[in-house]
C-alpha positions as CSV (number, residue, x, y, z in Angstrom):
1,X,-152.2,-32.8,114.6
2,X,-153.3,-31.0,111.3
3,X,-151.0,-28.7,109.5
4,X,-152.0,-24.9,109.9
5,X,-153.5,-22.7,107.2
6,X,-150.1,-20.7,106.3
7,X,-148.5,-24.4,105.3
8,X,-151.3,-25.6,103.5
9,X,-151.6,-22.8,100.8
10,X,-147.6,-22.9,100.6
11,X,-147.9,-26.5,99.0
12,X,-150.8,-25.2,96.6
13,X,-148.7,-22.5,95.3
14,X,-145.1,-24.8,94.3
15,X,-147.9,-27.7,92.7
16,X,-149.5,-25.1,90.1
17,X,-146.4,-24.1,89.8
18,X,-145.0,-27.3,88.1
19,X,-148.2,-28.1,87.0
20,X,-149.1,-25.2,84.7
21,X,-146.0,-25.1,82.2
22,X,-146.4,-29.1,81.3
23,X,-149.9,-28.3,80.5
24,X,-148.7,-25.6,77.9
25,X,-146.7,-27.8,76.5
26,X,-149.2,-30.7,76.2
27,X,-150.9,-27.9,74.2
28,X,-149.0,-26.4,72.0
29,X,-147.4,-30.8,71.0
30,X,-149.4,-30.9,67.5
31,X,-147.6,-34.7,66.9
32,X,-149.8,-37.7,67.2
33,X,-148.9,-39.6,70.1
34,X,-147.6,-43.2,69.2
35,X,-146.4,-46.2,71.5
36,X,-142.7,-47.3,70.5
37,X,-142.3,-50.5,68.6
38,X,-139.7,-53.7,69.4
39,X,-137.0,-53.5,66.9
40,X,-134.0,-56.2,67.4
41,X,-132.3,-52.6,67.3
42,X,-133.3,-52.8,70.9
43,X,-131.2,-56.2,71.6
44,X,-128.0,-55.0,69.8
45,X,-125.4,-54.0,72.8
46,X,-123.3,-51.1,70.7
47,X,-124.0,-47.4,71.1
48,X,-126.6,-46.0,68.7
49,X,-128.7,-49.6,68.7
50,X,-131.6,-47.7,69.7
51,X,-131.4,-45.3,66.5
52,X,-130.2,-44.9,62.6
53,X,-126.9,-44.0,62.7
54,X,-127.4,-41.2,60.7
55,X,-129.7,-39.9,63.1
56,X,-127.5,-39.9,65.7
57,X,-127.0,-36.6,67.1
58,X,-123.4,-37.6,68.2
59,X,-122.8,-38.7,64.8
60,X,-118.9,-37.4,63.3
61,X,-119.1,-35.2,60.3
62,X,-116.8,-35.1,57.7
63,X,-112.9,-34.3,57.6
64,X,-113.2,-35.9,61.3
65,X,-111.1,-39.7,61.2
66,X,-113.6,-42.4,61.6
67,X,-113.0,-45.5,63.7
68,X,-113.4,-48.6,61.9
69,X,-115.7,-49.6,64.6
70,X,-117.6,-48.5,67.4
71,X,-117.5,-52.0,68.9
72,X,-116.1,-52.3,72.4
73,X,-112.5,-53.0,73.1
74,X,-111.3,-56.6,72.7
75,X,-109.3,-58.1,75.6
76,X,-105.7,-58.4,75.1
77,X,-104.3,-61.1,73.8
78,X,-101.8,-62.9,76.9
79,X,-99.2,-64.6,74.5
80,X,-98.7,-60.9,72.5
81,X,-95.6,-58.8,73.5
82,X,-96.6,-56.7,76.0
83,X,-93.8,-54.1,74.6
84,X,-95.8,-53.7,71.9
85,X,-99.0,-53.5,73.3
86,X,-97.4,-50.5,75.4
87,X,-96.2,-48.4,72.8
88,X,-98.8,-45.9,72.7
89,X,-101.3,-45.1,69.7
90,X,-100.7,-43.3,66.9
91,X,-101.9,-39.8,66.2
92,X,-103.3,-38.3,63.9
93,X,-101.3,-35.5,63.9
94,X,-98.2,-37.6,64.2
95,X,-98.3,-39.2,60.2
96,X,-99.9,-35.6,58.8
97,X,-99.1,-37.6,55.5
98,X,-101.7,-40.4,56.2
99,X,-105.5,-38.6,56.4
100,X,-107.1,-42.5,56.8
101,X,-104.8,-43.1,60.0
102,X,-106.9,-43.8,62.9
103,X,-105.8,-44.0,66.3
104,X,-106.6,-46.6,68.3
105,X,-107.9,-47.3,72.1
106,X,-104.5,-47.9,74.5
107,X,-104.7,-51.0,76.4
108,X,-104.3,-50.5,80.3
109,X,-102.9,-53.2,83.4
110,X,-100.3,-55.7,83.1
111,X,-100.3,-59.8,82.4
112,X,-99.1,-62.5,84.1
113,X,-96.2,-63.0,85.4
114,X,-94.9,-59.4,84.3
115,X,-92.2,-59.2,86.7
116,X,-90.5,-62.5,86.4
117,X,-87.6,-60.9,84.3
118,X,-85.4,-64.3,83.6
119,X,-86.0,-65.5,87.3
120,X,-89.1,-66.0,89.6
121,X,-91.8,-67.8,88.7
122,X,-94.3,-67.9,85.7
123,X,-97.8,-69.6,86.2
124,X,-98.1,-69.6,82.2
125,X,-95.0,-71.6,81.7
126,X,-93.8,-69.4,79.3
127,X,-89.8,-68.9,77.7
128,X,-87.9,-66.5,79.8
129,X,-86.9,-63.0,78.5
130,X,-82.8,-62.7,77.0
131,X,-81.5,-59.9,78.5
132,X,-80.2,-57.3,75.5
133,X,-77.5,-55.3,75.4
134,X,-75.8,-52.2,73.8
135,X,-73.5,-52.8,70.7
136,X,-70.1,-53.4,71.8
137,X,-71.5,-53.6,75.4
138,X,-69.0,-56.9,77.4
139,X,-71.4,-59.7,77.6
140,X,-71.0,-62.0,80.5
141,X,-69.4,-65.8,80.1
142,X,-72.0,-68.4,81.9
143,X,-69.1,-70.5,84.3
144,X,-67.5,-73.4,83.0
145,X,-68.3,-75.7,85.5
146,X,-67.6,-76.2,89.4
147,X,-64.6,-74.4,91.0
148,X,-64.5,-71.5,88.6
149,X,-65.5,-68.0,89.5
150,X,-67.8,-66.4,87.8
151,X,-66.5,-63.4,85.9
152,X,-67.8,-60.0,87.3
153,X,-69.3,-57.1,85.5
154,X,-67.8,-53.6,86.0
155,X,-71.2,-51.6,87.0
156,X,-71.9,-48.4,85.0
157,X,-71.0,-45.0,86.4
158,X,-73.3,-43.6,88.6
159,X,-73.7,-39.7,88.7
160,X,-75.0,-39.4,91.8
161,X,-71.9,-38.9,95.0
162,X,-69.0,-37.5,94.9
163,X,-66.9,-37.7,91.8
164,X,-63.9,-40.5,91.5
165,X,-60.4,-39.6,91.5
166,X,-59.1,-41.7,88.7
167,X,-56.5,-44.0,88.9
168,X,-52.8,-43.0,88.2
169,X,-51.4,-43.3,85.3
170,X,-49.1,-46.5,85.5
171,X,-52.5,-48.4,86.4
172,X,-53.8,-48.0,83.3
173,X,-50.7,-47.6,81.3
174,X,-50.1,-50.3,78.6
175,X,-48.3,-53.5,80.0
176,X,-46.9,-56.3,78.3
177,X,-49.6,-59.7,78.0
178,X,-49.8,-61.9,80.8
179,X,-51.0,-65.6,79.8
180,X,-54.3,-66.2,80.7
181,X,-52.7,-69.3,82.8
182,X,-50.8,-66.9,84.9
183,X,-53.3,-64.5,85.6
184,X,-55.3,-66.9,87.1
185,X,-58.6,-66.2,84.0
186,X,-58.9,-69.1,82.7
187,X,-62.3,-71.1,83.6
188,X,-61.8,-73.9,85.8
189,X,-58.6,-73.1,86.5
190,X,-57.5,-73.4,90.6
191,X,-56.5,-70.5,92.7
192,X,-53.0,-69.8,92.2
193,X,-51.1,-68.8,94.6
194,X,-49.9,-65.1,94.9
195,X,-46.6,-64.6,94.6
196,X,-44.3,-62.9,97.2
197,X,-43.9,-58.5,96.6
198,X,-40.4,-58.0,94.8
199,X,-38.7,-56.1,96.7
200,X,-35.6,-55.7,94.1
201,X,-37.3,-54.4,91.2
202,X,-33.5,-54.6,89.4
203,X,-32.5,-58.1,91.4
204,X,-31.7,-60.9,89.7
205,X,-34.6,-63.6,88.5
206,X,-33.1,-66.6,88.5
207,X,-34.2,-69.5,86.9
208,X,-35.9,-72.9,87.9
209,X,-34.5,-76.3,87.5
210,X,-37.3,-78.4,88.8
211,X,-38.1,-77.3,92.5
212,X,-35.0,-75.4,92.8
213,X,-34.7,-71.6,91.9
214,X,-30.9,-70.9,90.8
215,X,-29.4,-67.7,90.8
216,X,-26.0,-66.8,89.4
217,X,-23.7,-64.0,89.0
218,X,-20.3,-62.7,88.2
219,X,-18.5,-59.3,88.7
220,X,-15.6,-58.6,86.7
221,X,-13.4,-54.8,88.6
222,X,-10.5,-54.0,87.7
223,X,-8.2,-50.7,89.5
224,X,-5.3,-49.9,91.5
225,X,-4.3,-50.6,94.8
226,X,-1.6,-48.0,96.0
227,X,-0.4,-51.1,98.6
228,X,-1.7,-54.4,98.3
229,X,0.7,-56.0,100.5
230,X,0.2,-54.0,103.2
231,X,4.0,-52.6,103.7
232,X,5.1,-50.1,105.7
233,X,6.6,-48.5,103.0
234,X,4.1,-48.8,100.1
235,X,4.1,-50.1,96.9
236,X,1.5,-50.0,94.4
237,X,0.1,-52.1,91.7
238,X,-3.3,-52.5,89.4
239,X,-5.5,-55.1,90.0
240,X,-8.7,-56.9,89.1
241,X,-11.3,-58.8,90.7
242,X,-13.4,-62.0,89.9
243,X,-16.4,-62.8,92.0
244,X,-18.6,-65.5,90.7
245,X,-21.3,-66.4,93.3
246,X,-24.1,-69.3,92.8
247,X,-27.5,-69.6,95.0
248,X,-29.6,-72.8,94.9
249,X,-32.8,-72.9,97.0
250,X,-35.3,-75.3,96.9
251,X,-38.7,-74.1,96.4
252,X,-40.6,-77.3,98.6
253,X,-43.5,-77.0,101.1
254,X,-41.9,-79.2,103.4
255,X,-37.6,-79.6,103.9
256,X,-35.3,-77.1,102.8
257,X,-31.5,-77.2,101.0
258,X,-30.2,-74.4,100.2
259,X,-26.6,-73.9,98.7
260,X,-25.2,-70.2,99.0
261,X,-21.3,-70.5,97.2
262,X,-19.4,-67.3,96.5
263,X,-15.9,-66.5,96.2
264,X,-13.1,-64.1,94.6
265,X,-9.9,-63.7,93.1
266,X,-7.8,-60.9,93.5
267,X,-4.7,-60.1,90.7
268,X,-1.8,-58.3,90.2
269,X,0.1,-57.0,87.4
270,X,2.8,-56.1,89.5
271,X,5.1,-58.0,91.9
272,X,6.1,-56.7,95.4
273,X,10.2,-56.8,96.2
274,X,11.7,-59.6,97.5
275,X,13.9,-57.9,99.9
276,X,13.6,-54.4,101.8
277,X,16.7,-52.8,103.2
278,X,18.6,-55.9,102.8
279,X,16.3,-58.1,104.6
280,X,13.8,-60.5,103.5
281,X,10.3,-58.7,102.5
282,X,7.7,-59.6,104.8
283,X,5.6,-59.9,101.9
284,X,5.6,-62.2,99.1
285,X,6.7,-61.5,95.7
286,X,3.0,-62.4,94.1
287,X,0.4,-61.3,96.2
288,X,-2.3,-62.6,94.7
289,X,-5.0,-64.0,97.0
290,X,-8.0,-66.6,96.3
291,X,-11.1,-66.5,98.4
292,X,-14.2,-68.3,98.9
293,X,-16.7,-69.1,101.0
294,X,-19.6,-71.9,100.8
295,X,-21.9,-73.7,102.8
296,X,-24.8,-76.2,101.9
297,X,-27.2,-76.2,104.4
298,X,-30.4,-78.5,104.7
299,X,-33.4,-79.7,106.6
300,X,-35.3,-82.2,107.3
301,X,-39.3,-81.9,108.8
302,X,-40.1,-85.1,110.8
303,X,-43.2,-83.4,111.9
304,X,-44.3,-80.0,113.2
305,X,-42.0,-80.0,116.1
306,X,-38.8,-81.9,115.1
307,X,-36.6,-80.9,112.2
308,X,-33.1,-82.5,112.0
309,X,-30.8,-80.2,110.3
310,X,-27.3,-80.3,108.9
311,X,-24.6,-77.9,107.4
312,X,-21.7,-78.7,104.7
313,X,-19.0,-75.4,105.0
314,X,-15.6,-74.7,102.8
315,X,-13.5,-71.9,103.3
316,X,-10.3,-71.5,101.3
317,X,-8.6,-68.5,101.8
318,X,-4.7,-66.8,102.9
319,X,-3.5,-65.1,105.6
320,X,-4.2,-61.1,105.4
321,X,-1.4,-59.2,104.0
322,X,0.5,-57.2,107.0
323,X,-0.5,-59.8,110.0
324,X,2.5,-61.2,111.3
325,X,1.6,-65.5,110.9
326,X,2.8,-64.7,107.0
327,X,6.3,-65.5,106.6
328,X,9.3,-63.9,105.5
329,X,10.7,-64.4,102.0
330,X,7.5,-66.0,100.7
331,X,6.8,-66.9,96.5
332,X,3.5,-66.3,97.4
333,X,0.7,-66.8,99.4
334,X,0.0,-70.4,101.0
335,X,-3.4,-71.2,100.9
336,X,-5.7,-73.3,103.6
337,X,-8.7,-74.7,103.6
338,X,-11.1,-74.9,106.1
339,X,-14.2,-78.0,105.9
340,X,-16.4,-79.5,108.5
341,X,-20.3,-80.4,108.8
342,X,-23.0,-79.9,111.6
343,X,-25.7,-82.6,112.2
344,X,-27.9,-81.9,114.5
345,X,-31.8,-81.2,115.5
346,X,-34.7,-78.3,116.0
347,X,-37.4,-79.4,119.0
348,X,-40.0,-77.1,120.0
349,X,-42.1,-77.4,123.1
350,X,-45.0,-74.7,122.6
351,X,-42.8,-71.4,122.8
352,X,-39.8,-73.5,124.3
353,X,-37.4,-74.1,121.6
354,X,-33.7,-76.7,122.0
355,X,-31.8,-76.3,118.8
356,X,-28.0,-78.9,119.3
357,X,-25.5,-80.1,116.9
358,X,-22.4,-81.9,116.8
359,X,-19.4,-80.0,114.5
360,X,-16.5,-81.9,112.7
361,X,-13.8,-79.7,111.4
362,X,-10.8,-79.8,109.5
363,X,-8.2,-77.1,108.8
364,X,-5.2,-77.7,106.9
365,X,-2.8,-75.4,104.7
366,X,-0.6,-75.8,101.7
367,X,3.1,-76.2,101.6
368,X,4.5,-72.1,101.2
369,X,6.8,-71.9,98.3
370,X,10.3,-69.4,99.3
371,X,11.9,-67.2,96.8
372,X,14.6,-69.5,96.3
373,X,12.1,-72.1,95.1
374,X,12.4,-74.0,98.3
375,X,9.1,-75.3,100.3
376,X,8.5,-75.0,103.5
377,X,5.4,-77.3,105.4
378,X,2.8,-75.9,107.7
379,X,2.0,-79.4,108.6
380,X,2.2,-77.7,112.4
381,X,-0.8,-75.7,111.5
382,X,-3.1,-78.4,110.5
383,X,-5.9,-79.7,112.8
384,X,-8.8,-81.2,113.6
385,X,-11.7,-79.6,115.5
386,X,-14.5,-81.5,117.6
387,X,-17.2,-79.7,119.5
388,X,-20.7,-79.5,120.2
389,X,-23.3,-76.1,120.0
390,X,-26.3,-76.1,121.9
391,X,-29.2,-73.5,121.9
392,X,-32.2,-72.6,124.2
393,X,-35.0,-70.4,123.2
394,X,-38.4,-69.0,124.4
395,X,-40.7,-67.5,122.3
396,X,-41.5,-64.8,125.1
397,X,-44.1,-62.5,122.7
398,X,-44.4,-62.0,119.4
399,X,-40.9,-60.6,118.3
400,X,-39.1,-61.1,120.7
401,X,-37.1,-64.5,121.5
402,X,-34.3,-65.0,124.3
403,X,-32.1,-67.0,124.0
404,X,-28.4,-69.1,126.2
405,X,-26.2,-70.1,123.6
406,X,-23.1,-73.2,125.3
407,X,-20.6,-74.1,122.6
408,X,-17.5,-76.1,123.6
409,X,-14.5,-77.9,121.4
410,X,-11.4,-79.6,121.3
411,X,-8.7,-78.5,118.8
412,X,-5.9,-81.4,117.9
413,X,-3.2,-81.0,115.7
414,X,-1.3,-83.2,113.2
415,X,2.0,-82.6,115.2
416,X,2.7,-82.1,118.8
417,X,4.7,-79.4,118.7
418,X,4.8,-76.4,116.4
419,X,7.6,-75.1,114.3
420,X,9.0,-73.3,117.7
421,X,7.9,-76.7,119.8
422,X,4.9,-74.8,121.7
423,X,1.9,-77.7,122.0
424,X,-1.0,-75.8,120.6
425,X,-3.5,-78.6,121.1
426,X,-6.3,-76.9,123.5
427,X,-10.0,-76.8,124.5
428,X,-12.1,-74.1,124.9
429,X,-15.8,-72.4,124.4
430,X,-18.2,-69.7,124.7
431,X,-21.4,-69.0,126.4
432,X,-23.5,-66.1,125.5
433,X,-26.7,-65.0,126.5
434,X,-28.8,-62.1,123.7
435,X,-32.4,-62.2,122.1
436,X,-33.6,-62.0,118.6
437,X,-36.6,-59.7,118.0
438,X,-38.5,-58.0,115.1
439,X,-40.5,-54.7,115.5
440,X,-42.6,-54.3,113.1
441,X,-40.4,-54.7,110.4
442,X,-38.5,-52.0,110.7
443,X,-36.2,-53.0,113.2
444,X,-35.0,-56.5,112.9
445,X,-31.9,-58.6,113.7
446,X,-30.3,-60.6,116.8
447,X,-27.8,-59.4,119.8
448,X,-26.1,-61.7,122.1
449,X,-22.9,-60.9,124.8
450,X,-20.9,-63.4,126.5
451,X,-17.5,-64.9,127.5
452,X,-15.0,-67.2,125.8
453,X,-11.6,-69.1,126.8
454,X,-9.8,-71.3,125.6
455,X,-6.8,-73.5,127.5
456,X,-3.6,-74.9,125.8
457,X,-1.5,-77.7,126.8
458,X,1.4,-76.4,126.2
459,X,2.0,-74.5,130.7
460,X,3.9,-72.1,128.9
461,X,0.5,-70.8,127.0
462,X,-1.7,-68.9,129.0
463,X,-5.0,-68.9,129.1
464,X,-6.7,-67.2,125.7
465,X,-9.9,-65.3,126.9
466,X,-11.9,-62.4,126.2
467,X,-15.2,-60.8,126.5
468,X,-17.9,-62.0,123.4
469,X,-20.3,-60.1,121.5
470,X,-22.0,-61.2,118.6
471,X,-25.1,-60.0,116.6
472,X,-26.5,-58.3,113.2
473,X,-29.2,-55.1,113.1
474,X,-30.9,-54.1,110.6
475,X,-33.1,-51.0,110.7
476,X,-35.1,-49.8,107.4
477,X,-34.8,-46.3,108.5
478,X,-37.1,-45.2,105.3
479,X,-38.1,-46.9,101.8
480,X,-35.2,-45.4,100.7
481,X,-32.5,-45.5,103.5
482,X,-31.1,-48.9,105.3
483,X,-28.8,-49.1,108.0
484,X,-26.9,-52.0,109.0
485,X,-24.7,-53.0,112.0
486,X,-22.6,-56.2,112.7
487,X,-20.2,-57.4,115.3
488,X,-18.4,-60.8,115.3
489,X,-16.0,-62.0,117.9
490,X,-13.5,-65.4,117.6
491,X,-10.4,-67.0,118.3
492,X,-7.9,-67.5,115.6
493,X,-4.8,-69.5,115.7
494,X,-1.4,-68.2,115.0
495,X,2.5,-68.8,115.0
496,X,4.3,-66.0,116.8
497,X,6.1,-67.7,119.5
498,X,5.0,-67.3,123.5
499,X,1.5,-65.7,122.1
500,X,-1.5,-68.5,122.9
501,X,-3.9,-67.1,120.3
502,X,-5.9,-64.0,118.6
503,X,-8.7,-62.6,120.4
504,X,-10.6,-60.9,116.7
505,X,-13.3,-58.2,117.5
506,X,-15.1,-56.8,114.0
507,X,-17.6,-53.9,114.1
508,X,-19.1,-53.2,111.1
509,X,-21.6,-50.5,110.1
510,X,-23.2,-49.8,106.8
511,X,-25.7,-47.8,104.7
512,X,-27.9,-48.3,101.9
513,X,-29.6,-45.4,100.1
514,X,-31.6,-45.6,97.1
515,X,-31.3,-42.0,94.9
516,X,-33.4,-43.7,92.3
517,X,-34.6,-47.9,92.2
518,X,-31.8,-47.8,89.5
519,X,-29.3,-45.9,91.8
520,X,-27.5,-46.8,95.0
521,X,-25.1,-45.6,97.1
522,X,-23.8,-47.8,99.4
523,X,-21.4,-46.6,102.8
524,X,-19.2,-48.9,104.9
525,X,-17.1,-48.9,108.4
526,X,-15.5,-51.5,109.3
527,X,-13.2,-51.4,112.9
528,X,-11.6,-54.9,114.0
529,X,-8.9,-55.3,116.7
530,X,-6.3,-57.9,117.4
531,X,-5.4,-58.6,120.5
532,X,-2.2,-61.3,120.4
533,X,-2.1,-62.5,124.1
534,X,1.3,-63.2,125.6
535,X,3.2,-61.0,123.3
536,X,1.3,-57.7,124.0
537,X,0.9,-56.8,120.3
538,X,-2.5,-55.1,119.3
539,X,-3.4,-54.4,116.3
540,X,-6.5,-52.1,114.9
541,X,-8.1,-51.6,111.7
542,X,-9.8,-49.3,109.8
543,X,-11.5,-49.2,106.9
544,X,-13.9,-46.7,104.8
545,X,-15.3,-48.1,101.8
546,X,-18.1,-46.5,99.4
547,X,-20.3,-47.6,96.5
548,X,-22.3,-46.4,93.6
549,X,-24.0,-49.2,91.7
550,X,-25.8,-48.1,88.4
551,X,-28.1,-50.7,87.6
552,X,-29.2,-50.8,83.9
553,X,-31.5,-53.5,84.2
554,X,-32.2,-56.9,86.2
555,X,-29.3,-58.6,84.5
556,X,-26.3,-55.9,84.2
557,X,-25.1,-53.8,86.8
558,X,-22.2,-51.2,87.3
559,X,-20.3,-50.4,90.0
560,X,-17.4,-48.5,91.2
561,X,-15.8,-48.8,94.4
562,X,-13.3,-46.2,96.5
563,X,-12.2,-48.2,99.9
564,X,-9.1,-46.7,102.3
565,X,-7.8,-49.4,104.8
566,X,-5.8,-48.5,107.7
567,X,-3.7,-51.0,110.1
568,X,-2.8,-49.3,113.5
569,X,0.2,-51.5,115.1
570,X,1.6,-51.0,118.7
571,X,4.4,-52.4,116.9
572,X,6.9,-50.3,115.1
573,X,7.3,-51.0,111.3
574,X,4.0,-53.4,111.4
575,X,1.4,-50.3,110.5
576,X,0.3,-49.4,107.0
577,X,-2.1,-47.5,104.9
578,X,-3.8,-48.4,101.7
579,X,-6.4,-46.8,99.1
580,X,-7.8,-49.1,96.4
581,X,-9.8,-47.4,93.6
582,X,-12.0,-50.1,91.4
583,X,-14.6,-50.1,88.4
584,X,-16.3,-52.6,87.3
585,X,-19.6,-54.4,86.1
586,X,-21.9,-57.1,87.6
587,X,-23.7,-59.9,85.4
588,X,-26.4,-62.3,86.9
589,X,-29.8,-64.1,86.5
């Protein structure tokens, strides 16, 4: 198909239109026309190889830095420091002092093995980067070996989140060195095991001797009591006190013994009368009164079920002023002493737990000096005790353990017949039924009720029995505050004729309260009732006692002491009130 006349003279036009100016230009050339020659210009690879430098039209002119070379770039060299070869080039208008400086092409991509840091792996083989730090930044310790941690960095602030509260100021107030031994930073060094919280931050330390921790004290009062021998009529006298007491516990991870000895001695300046309204003075003339109380107790693990256990006890003491077993137209006090031991076991059966012991005891007095400096024996009042406890528990949930308590024992005397010839030898026991439990710490302690008798030999003794309760509380009402209950219930001996025994029931309630850690105030209540059966004579006590203890430091303490005791008698003549009013100061370790 052939192109129509309109297109064909449209090409025509736009060829002389190219055509005709390179023709005027052919013209107007009056240069001869030469072929170009082959220079080894031609073979050299930098710019300008095809002409004179100094015809180069991009040639720099003068007051313009040169470059020493207009070569290409040379690689970089892979064993340089790369830091280096990052830093960027100088200026020119950065050293205005140097006019030859010449700045110099930067060096772009990274080498080998860039990202290694001083871990991962590096084809060249090459030594791993130190880390650097600031001046005076804490440089980490490489560990000692196996078993010791490795010491831990404290990271750097961050700015980002909210801000920290910092930390109070007895955190990061200046305490005394610790060795590195018993902080536990030496490399190497074993895990050592965290001590228990103090709870007394001013309680005594105590000391080690071997595996045992001792801990000793003495408190030294001194006062008045407005009637230390209890009279009807009283008379007053100052006193003092001295109360050493001695703990020894063994610090084992198997077996226990444990030795908890304490005791007193209570003086007077003055001397009570021998003889009131012409009669002999239920009192005596020196009323001062020993007292302690000991026991050793220890155990044995056979294995995770069976412990066999065993208990060494002393008790010397005298009767309390104002009962009626002290007699008339005494010197002073006669002492007795109280001994015996408890062997027995511990089995568990899962939560089913039999705790039995056999008990030996001994009780026998000293010979009571009269005021005419005759002696008088209480041989009558000496004997031996045999018996037998036993115990059934059940671990019913976690703080909480029933228990049947059975107790039974034979008391024999040295001689038949007292000093009124009533045959006091007799056999009785208890059985009580309570729980121990612990709520959350708060609450802790063990309550048990029950029933005791005891039968005589002697037909013209009744029957000596009485309802039981038994038990200890303890409720930490606040951090500050802790309250305390108690109730105890036995059967003493005695020698009022025609009376079979004493049926003794103690209440006692008390209060802690911390003003400061250094300041305590302590409150006591303490209600007992004797109940003499077959002589219908009961007697009641009362007594209010407070504290303040002062405590200057772990080792001294000072204490003062305001106490009223009252005895209620259904018998007339037998009641009596008393205030004592003591100071005094408390050493230990």
């Amino acid at each position: 198909m052939g192109s129509s006349p309109g297109t064909s003279r449209s090409k025509r036009a736009h060829f002389l239109r190219a055509a005709l100016p390179c023709f005027a230009l052919t013209v107007l050339g009056s240069a001869p026309v030469a072929a170009q020659s082959l220079t080894p210009d031609l073979f050299s690879p930098n710019r300008g190889g095809f002409a004179s430098p100094d015809t180069l039209p991009t040639r720099r002119t003068a007051g313009v830095p040169q470059a020493p070379s207009d070569a290409l770039p040379a690689l970089p060299d892979p064993n340089s420091d790369f830091r280096k070869r990052q830093q960027a080039p100088a200026r020119p208008w950065q050293n205005p002092t140097n006019q030859n400086a010449t700045s110099q092409v930067p060096t772009y991509g990274l080498p080998a093995a860039n990202g290694a840091s001083s871990s991962g792996y590096d084809s060249l083989n090459r030594k791993r980067q130190q880390p650097k730090f600031y001046p005076g930044q804490p440089k980490p310790k490489r560990p000692a070996g196996p078993g010791s941690r490795a010491p831990t960095t404290t990271p750097p602030p961050s700015t980002l989140g909210p801000p920290k509260i910092a930390p109070p100021p007895s955190a990061s107030a200046n305490k005394a060195p610790v060795p590195a031994a018993m902080a536990g930073t030496v490399p190497g060094q074993p895990l050592r095991r965290r001590l228990k919280a103090d709870d007394d931050a001013f309680g005594a330390v105590g000391d080690y001797a071997g595996s045992f921790l001792i801990k000793g004290g003495l408190e030294l009062s001194t006062g008045y009591d407005t009637n230390p021998a209890r009279l009807n009529k009283p008379v007053g006298s100052p006193a003092y006190v001295v109360a050493p007491d001695l703990l020894v516990a063994s610090d084992w991870e198997r077996h226990a013994l444990v030795a908890d000895l304490r005791g007193s001695f209570s003086g007077y300046t003055n001397n009570m009368p021998a003889t009131i309204d012409g009669f002999a003075s239920p009192s005596p003339v020196e009323v001062d009164r020993p007292d302690f109380n000991g026991h050793v107790d220890g155990r044995l693990d056979v294995n995770r079920d069976l412990k066999l256990t065993t208990q060494l006890r002393l008790r010397l003491a005298t009767d309390n002023p104002g009962r009626p077993n002290v007699q008339a137209g005494l010197q002073k006090y006669p002492v007795y002493a109280a001994y015996g031991t408890t062997v027995g076991f511990d089995q568990s059966f899962n939560r089913f737990q039999i705790a039995a012991g056999a008990t030996v005891d001994r009780t026998a007095y000293t010979n009571s000096k009269l005021t005419d400096g005759a002696t008088f024996s209480n041989d009558d009042r000496d004997f031996n005790q045999y018996g037998g406890v036993g115990r059934f528990s059940y671990d019913l949930k976690p703080g909480l353990k029933p228990f049947v308590e059975i107790q039974g024992d034979t008391r024999v005397h040295d001689r038949a017949a007292d000093r009124n010839g009533y045959f006091r030898d007799s056999d009785g026991g208890y059985a009580k039924v309570g729980t121990s439990f612990e709520f959350s710490r708060i609450l802790t302690g063990e309550v048990s009720v029950g029933y005791s008798a005891r039968n005589y030999v002697d037909p013209r003794l009744s029957q000596l029995a009485g309802f039981l309760t038994s038990g200890s509380l303890i409720w930490n009402a606040s951090g500050l505050t802790t309250v305390k209950f108690a109730t105890d219930t036995q059967i003493a001996e005695t020698t009022v004729p025609g009376s079979s025994g004493v049926l003794v029931h103690t209440y006692a309630a008390e209060v802690d309260h911390d003003f400061r850690r250094w300041l305590t105030a302590v409150g006591k209540f303490t209600y007992g009732t004797y109940d003499y059966q077959g002589q219908n004579r009961n007697d009641k006590t009362y007594s209010f006692e407070s504290n303040l203890i002062y405590k200057l430091n772990r080792n001294i303490w000072i204490k003062g002491t305001l106490r009223h005791d009252i005895l209620d008698s259904n018998q007339p003549g037998s009641s009596s009130q008393a205030t004592v009013v003591m100071v005094g100061v408390r050493l230990q370790n």
